[in-house]
TORGU-557986 format. One record per residue (C-alpha): x, y, z; residue number from 1. Coordinates in nm, 3 decimals. Example, Ala and Ser with C-alpha at 12.3 -4.5 7.8 and 13.67 -1.06 7.14 Angstrom:
<pts>
<<1.230,-0.450,0.780>,1>
<<1.367,-0.106,0.714>,2>
</pts>
This chain:
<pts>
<<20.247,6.939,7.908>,1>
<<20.416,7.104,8.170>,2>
<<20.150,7.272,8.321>,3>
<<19.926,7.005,8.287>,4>
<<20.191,6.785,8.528>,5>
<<20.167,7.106,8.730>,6>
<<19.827,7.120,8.801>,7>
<<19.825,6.681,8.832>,8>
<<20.106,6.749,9.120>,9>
<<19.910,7.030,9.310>,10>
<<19.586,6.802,9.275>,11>
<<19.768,6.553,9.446>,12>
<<19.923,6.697,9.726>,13>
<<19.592,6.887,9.757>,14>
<<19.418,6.531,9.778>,15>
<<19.705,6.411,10.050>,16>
<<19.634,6.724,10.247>,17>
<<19.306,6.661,10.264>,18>
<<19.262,6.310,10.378>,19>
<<19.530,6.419,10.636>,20>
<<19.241,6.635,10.764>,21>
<<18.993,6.326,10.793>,22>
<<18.798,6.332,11.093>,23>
<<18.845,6.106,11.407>,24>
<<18.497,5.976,11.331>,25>
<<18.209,5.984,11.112>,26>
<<17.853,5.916,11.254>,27>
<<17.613,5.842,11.054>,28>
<<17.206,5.917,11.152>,29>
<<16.960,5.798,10.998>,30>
<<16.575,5.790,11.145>,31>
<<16.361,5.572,10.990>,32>
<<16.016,5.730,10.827>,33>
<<16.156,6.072,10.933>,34>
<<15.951,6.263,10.643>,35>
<<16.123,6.614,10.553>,36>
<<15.832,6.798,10.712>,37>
<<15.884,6.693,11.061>,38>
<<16.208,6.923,11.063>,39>
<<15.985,7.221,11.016>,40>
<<15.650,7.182,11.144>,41>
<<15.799,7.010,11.481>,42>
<<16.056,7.290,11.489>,43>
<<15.930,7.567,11.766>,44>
<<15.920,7.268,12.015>,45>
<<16.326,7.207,11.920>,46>
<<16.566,7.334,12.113>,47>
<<16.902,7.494,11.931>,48>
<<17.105,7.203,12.078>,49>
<<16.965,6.870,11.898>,50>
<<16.796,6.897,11.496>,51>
<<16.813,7.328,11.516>,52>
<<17.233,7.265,11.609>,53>
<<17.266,7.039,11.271>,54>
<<17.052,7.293,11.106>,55>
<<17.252,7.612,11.173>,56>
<<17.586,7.459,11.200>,57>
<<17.610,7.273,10.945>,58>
<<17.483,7.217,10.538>,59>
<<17.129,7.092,10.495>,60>
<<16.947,7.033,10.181>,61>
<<16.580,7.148,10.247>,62>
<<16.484,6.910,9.876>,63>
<<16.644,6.604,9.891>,64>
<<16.418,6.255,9.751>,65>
<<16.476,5.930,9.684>,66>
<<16.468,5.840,9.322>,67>
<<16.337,5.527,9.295>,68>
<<16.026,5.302,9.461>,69>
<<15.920,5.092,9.649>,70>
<<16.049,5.306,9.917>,71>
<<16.112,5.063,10.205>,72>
<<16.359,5.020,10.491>,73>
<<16.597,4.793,10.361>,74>
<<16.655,5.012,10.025>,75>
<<16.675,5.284,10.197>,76>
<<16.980,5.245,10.420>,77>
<<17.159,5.067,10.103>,78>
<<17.102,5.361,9.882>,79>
<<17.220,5.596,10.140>,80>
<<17.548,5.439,10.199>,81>
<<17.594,5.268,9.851>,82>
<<17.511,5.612,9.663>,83>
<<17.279,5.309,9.475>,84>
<<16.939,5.229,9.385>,85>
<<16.818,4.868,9.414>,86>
<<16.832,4.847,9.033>,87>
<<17.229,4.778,9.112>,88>
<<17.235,4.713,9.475>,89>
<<16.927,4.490,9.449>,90>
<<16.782,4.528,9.758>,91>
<<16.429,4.580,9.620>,92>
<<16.205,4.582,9.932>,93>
<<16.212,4.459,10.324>,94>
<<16.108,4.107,10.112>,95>
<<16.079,4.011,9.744>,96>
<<16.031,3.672,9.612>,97>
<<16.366,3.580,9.505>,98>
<<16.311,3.399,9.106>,99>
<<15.931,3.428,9.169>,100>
<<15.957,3.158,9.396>,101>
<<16.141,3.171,9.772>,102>
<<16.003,3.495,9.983>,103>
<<16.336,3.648,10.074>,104>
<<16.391,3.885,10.385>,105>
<<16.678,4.162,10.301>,106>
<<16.916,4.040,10.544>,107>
<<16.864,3.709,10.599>,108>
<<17.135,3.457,10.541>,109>
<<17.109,3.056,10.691>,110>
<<17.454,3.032,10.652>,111>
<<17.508,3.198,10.964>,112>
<<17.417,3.159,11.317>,113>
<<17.261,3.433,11.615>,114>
<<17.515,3.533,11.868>,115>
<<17.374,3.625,12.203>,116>
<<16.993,3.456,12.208>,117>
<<16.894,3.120,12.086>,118>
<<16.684,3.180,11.791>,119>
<<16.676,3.306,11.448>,120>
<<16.680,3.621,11.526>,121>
<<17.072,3.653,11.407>,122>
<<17.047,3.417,11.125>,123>
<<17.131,3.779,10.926>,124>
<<17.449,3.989,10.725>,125>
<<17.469,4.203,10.439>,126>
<<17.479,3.887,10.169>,127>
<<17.207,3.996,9.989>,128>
<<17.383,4.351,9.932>,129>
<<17.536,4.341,9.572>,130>
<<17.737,4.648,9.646>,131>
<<17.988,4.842,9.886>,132>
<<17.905,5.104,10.086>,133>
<<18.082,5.385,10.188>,134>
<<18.199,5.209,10.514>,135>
<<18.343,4.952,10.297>,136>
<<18.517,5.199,10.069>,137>
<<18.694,5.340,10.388>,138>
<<18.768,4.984,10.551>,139>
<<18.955,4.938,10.191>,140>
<<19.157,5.252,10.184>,141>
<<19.301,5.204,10.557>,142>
<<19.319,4.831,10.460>,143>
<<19.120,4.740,10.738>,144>
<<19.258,4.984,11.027>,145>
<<18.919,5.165,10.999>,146>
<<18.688,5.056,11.294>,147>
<<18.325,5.020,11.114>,148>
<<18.010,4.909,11.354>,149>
<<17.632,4.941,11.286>,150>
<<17.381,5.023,11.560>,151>
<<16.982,4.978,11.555>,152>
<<16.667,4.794,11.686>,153>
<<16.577,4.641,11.342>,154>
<<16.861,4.390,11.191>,155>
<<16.859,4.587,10.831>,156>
<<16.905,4.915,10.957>,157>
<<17.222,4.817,11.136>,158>
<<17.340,4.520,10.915>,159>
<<17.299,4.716,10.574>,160>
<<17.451,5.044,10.597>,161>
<<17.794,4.900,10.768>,162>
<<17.851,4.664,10.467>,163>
<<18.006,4.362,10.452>,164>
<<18.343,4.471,10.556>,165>
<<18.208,4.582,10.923>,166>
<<18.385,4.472,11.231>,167>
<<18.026,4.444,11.402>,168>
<<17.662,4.481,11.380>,169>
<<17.431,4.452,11.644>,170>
<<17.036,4.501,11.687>,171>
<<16.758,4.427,11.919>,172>
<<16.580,4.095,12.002>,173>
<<16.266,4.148,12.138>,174>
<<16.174,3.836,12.289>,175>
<<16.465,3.888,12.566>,176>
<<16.536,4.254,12.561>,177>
<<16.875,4.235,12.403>,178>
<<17.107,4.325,12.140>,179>
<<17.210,4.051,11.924>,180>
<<17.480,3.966,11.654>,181>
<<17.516,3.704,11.389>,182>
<<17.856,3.486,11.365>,183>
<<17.901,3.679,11.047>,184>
<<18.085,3.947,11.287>,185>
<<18.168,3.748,11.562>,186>
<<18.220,3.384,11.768>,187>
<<18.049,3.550,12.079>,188>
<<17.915,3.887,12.217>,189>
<<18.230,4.125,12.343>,190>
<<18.154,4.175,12.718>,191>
<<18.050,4.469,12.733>,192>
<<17.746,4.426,12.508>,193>
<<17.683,4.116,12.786>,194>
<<17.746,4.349,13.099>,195>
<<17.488,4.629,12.848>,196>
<<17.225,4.389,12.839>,197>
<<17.193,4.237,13.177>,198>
<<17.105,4.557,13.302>,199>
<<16.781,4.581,13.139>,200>
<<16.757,4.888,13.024>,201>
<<16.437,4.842,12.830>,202>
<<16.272,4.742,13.171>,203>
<<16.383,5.053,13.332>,204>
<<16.249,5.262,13.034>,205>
<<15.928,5.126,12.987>,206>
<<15.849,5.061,13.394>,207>
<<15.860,5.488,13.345>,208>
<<15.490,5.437,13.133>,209>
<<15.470,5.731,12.808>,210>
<<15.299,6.041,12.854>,211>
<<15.363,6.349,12.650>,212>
<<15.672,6.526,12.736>,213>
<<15.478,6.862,12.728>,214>
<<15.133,6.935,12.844>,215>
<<14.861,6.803,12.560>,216>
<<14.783,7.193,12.496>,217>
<<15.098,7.223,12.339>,218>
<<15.040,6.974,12.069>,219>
<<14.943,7.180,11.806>,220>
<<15.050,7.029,11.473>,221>
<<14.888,6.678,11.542>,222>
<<14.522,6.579,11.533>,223>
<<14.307,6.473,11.801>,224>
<<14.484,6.208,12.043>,225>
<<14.158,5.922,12.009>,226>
<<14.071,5.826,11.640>,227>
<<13.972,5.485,11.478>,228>
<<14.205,5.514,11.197>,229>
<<14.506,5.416,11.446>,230>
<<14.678,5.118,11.546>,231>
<<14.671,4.948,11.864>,232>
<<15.039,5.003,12.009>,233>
<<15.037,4.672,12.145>,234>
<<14.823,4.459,11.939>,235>
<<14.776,4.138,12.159>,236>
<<14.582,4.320,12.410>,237>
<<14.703,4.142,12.697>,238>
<<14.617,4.260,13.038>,239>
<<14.896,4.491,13.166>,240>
<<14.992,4.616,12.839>,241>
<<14.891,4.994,12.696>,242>
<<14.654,5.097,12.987>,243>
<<14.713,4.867,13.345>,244>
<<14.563,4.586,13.566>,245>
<<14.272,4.381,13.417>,246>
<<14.299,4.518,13.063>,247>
<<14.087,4.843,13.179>,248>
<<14.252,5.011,12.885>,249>
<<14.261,4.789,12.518>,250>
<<14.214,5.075,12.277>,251>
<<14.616,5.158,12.361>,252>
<<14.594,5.425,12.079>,253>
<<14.583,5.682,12.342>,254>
<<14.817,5.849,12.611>,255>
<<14.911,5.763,12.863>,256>
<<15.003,5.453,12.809>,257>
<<15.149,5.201,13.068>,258>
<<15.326,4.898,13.039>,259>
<<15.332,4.600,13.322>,260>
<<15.379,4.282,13.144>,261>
<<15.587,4.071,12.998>,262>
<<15.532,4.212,12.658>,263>
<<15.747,4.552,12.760>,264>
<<16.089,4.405,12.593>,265>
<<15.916,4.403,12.257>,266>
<<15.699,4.704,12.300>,267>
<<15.946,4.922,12.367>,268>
<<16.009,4.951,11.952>,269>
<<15.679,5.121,11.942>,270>
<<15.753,5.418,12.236>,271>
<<16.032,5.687,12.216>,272>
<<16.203,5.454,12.461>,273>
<<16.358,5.225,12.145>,274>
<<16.551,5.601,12.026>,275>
<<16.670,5.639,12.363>,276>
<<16.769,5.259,12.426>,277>
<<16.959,5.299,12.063>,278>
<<17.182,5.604,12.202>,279>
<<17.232,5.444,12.508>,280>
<<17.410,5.117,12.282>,281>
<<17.560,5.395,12.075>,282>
<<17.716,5.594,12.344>,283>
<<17.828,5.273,12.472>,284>
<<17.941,5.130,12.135>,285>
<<18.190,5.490,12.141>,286>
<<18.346,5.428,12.469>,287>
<<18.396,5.045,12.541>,288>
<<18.492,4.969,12.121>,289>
<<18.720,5.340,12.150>,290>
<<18.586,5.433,11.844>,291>
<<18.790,5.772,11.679>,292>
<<19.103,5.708,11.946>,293>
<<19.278,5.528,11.640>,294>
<<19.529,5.659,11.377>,295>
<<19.240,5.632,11.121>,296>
<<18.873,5.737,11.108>,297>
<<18.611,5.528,11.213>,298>
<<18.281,5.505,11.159>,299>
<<17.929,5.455,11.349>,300>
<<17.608,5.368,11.173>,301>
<<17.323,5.488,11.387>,302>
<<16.943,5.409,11.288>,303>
<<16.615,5.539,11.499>,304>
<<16.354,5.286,11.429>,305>
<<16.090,5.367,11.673>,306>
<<15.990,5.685,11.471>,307>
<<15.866,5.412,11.198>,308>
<<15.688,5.171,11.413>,309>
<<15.523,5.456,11.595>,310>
<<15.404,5.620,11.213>,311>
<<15.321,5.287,11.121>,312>
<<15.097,5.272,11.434>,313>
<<14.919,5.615,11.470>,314>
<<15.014,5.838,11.139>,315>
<<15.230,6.158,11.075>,316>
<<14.973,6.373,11.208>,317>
<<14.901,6.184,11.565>,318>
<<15.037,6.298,11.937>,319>
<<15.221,6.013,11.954>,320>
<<15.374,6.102,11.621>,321>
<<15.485,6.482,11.730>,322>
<<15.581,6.343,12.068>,323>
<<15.820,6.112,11.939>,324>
<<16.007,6.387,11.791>,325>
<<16.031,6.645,12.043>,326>
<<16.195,6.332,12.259>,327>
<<16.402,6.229,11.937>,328>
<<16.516,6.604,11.918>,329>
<<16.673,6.508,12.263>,330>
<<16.857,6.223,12.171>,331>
<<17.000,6.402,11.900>,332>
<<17.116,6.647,12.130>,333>
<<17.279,6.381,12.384>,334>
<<17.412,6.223,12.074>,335>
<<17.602,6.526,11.985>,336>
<<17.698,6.637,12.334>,337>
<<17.887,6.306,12.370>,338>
<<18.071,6.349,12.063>,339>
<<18.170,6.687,12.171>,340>
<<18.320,6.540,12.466>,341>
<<18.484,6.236,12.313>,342>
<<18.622,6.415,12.074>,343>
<<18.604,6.829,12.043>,344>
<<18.413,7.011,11.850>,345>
<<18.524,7.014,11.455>,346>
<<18.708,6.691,11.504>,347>
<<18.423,6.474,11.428>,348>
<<18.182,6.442,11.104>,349>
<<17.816,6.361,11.158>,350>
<<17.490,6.320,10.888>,351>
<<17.145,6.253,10.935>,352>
<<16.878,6.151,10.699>,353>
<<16.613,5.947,10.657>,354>
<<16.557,5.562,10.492>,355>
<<16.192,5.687,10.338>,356>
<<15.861,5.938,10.392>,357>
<<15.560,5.844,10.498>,358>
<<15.162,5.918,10.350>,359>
<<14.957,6.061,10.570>,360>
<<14.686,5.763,10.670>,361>
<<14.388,5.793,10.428>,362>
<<14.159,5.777,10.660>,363>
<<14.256,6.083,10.838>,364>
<<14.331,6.265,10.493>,365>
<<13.967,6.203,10.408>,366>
<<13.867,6.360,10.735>,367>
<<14.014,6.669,10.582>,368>
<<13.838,6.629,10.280>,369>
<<14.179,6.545,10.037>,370>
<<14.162,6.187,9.839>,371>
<<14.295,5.833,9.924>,372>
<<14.230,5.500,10.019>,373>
<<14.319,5.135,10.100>,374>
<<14.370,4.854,9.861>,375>
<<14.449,4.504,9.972>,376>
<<14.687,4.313,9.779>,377>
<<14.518,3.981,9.849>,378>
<<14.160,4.079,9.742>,379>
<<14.394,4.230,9.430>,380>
<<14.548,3.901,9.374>,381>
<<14.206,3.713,9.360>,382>
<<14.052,3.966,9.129>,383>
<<14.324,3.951,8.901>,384>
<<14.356,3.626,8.927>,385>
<<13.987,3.519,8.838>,386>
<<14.001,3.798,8.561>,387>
<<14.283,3.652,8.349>,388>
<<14.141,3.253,8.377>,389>
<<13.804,3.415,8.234>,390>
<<13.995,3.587,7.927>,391>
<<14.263,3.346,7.942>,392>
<<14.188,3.026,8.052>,393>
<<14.205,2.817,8.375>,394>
<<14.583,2.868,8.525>,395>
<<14.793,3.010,8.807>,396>
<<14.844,3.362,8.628>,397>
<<14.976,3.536,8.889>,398>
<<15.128,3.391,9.184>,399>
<<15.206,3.645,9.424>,400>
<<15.066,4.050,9.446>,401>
<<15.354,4.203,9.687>,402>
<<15.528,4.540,9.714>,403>
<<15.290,4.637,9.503>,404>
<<15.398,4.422,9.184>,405>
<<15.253,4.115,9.001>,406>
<<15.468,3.839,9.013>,407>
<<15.357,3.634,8.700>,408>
<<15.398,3.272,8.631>,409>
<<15.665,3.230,8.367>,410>
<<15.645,2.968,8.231>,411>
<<15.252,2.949,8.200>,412>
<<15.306,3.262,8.009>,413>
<<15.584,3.127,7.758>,414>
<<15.411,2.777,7.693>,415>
<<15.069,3.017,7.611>,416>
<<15.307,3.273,7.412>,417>
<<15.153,3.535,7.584>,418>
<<15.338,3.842,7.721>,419>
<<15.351,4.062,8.046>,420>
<<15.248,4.353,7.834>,421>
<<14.946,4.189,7.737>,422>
<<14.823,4.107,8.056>,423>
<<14.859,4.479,8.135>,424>
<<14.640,4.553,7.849>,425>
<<14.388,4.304,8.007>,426>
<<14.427,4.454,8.378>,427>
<<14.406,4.815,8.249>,428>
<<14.118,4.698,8.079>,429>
<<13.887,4.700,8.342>,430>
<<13.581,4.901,8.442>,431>
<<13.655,5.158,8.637>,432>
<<13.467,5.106,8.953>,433>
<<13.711,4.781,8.967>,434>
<<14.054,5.039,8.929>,435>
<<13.949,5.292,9.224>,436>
<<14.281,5.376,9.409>,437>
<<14.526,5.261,9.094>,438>
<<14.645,5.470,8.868>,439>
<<14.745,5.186,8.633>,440>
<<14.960,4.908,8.534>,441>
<<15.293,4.895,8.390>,442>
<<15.540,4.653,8.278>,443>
<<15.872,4.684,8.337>,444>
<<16.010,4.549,8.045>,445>
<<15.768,4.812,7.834>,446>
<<15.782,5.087,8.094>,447>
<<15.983,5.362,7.851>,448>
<<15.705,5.325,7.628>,449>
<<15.427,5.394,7.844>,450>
<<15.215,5.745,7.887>,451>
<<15.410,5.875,8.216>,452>
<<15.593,6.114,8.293>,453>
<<15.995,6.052,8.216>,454>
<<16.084,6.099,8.591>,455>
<<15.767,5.901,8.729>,456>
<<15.939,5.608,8.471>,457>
<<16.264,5.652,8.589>,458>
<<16.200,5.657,8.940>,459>
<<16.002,5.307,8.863>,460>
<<16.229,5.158,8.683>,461>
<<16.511,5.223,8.946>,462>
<<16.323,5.024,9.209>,463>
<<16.328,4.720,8.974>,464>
<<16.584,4.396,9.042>,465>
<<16.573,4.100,8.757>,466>
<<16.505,3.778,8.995>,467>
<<16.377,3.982,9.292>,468>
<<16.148,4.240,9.125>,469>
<<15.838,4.148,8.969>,470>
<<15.711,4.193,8.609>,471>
<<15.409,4.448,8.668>,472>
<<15.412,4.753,8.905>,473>
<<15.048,4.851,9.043>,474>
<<15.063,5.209,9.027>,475>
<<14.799,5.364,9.333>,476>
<<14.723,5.722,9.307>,477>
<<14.865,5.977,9.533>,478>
<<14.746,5.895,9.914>,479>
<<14.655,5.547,9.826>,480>
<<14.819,5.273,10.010>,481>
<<14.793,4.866,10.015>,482>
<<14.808,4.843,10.379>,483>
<<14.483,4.828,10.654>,484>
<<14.259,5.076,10.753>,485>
<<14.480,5.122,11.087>,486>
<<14.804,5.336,11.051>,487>
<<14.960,5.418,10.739>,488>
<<15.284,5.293,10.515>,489>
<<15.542,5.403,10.240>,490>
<<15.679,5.262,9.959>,491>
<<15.520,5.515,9.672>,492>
<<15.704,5.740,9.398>,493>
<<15.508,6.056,9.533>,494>
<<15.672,6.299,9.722>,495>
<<15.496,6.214,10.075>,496>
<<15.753,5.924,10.043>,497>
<<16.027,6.044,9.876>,498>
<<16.128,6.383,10.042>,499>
<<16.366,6.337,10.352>,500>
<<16.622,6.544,10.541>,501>
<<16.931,6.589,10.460>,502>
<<17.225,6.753,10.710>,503>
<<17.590,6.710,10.731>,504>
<<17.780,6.918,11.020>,505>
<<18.193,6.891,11.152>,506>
<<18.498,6.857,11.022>,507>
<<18.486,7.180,10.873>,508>
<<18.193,7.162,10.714>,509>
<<18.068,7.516,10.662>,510>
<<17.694,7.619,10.730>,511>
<<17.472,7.705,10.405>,512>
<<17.101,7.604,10.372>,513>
<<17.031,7.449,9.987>,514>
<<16.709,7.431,9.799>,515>
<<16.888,7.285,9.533>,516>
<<16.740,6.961,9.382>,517>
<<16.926,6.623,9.551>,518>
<<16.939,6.293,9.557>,519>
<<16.962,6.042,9.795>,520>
<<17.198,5.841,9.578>,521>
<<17.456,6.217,9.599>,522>
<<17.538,6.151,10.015>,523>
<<17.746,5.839,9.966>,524>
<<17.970,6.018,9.708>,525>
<<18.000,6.286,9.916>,526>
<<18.103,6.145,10.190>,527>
<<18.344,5.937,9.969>,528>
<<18.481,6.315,9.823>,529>
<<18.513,6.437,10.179>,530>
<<18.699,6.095,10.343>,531>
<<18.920,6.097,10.049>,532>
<<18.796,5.727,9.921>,533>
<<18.613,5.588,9.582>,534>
<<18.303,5.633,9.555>,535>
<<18.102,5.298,9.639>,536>
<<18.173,5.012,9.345>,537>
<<17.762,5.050,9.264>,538>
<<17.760,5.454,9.323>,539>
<<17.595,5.661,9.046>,540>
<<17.487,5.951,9.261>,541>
<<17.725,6.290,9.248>,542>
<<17.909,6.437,9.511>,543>
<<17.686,6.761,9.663>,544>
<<17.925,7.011,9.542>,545>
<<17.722,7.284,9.763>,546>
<<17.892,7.083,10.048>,547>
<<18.218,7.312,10.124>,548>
<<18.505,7.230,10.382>,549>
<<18.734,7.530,10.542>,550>
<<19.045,7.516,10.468>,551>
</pts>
């Protein structure tokens, strides 16, 4: 008994010690569709000061995936900081159809009002979040001294990671070129964000036109620049946008591009300009909010969005694609530079992931000769549809094919006595010319008993929300999307989607490359172990125990 209290004692003072040694700051990174490759096969055009610094001077985990799908944006940043899947946290997509009935956005809440623009735009917070993230848990433990502020074009990749405890949250409208708020956080922009937005930064950026930062020759890991499987950067194809004067240029899927229009605020998102507009409003967020000069630590919730607009746009494998990096690798850089001067070397504790992967776009990947496709959800919905009234009888069946699920009518189904599993019977039923691209259907409240693989199941059934989710998952093959034939998407269980980066550096933190299976779900509760908080309320991830601090 005695050395049991012993051994309780030491614990403890070794637990005081070591939230004494919290740092001034953590900063959170997370770029959106940054796929794990792209910190390899980008890599000889990195210098040692930006991704290669994280790298070598601090832990990275070389397999880390997210285990559960649809991987989307919104999820994403919740499972990061929640150390959650949406099966708890609930946020199930970007949109669901909350009860099978009201198409929900993630972070959309009418009970609040946009501060900064007239508009919608801020009609957002972290209500639809079911659980805390790790800002929250540190906002509790310093009951409330902690200073906690998100940072990022799009409203969910700000809103969602700094919880609902956050003293702000700001992201990008645009229609005017500014960063926004919701009265969730605040009455009225602080002044500085005013004084940050009237001098039109996205103007400056853009007026500069994109070009590759290195000569074309240099491009080696990316594909030809001109192909018909990409998007149109700006898709209005007004005159002055993507290519000059009297719309000379409309393709805009090639460099260089130029921008001399009106529609510049809101292109920016799809250029490396949006990354470097988001550290400028981080940098700034540091030094006007004096984030880390307080008795307790603070924390910043960075997001890079442009990365995923531009993959949406032109694929993992484009110029604009590998460009985009080498400029990110620069921000990264800058990023850390300014911590390093705000607040020394070691005294500061920075991460950087990724919300989700990306497949490479089908078209391209038959190109190369490798399988995949396109499906469209409404010509799925109309075939399914017409399918069950001709073995069922005349009725709404389904009502709405979305993140790739079948949301069924209900209560069609109960007054028929008919269940979901056997209208996946039916569906699976079908020739196969009708099933090319889907590997089958499954429902969720049968999916243990169906012929997959336990950790294809799992990773399914994690993704899956009662009143958001709905009651069939379309399962595509590998490198089959529902999307257009333009660009690419995410959202799969395969790995193209699932693998992501994973680095933690500062503080201590000692350098050690892993190859060790993880899980998205394991950074929250390791951050939570290394803050000296509880893990999120939601969290059932595990601390990264390969993560050692100096002592």
């Amino acid at each position: 008994m005695i050395r049991l209290f012993l051994v309780i004692a030491l614990l403890a003072l070794e637990t005081i010690g070591y939230a004494q040694k919290r740092p001034k700051i953590v900063v959170g990174i997370v770029v959106d569709q940054m796929r794990y490759d792209f910190l390899i096969r980008y890599n000889s055009h990195y210098s040692q000061n930006g991704f290669n610094r994280l790298i070598n001077e601090g832990f990275s985990a070389s397999n880390m995936h997210y285990n559960y799908c649809p991987t989307y944006t919104g999820p994403g940043h919740s499972s990061i900081y929640t150390g959650s899947v949406p099966a708890i946290h609930g946020i199930v997509g970007n949109y669901w159809y909350e009860d099978h009935q009201k198409n929900m956005y993630c972070a959309e809440d009418e009970s609040v009002n946009t501060v900064g623009v007239e508009g919608k735009v801020g009609k957002m917070s972290p209500k639809n979040l079911k659980t805390t993230t790790i800002c929250d848990e540190l906002k509790l433990s310093t009951i409330g001294r902690s200073k906690v502020i998100g940072v990022c074009i799009k409203d969910r990749g700000s809103i969602l990671p700094a919880g609902h405890m956050a003293n702000a949250a700001y992201w990008y409208d645009g229609k005017t070129g500014t960063f926004v708020s919701s009265t969730y956080y605040m009455k009225e922009l602080p002044k500085w964000l005013k004084e940050f937005n009237k001098q039109k930064h996205p103007i400056k950026l853009m007026s500069q036109g994109w070009n590759t930062l290195l000569p074309m020759e240099k491009y080696i890991f990316s594909g030809t620049d001109d192909n018909n499987w990409e998007d149109k950067l700006c898709k209005s194809g007004h005159n002055g946008c993507c290519g000059g004067k009297d719309g000379v240029k409309l393709s805009c899927n090639t460099f260089p591009y130029t921008f001399e229009n009106e529609e510049m605020n809101d292109a920016i998102k799809v250029t490396p300009y949006g990354n470097t507009l988001t550290t400028l409003l981080a940098k700034e967020v540091l030094e006007k909010e004096k984030m880390g000069m307080g008795t307790e630590t603070d924390f910043l919730c960075v997001s890079y969005s442009s990365t995923d607009y531009i993959g949406h746009a032109f694929g993992p494998y484009s110029k604009e694609s590998e460009d985009t990096y080498i400029r990110l690798d620069k921000e990264i850089e800058d990023l850390l530079n300014t911590l390093d001067a705000k607040y020394g070397k070691g005294n500061y504790l920075t991460f950087l992931t990724a919300d989700h992967g990306v497949q490479d776009v089908p078209a391209f990947s038959v190109s190369n000769k490798v399988h995949g496709g396109n499906v469209d959800e409404k010509d799925l919905k109309k075939q399914f549809s017409e399918l069950l009234a001709t073995k069922l009888g005349a009725g709404e069946w389904v009502k709405f094919v979305f993140n790739e699920q079948i949301y069924l009518n209900k209560e069609l189904l109960a007054s028929k006595n008919i269940s979901p599993k056997m209208i996946t019977d039916i569906l699976n039923g079908q020739p196969k010319e009708k099933l090319e691209g889907i590997r089958g259907f499954y429902s969720f409240e049968n999916l243990f008993l169906e012929n997959l693989p336990a950790s294809v199941k799992e990773i399914i059934n994690n993704g899956y929300y009662p009143h958001r989710s709905g009651d069939i998952y379309i399962m595509l093959e590998p490198n089959w999307m529902s999307h257009g034939k333009q660009g690419t998407t995410h959202g799969s269980p395969y790995t193209h989607d699932t693998h992501v980066p994973f680095i933690i550096m500062g503080n201590g933190i000692k350098p050690k490359k892993s190859s060790r299976p993880y899980r998205i779900i394991d950074i929250a509760p390791t951050l939570a172990n290394l803050l000296g908080t509880l893990h999120p309320n939601g969290c059932i991830g595990n601390p990264i125990e390969e993560v050692e601090v100096e002592k």
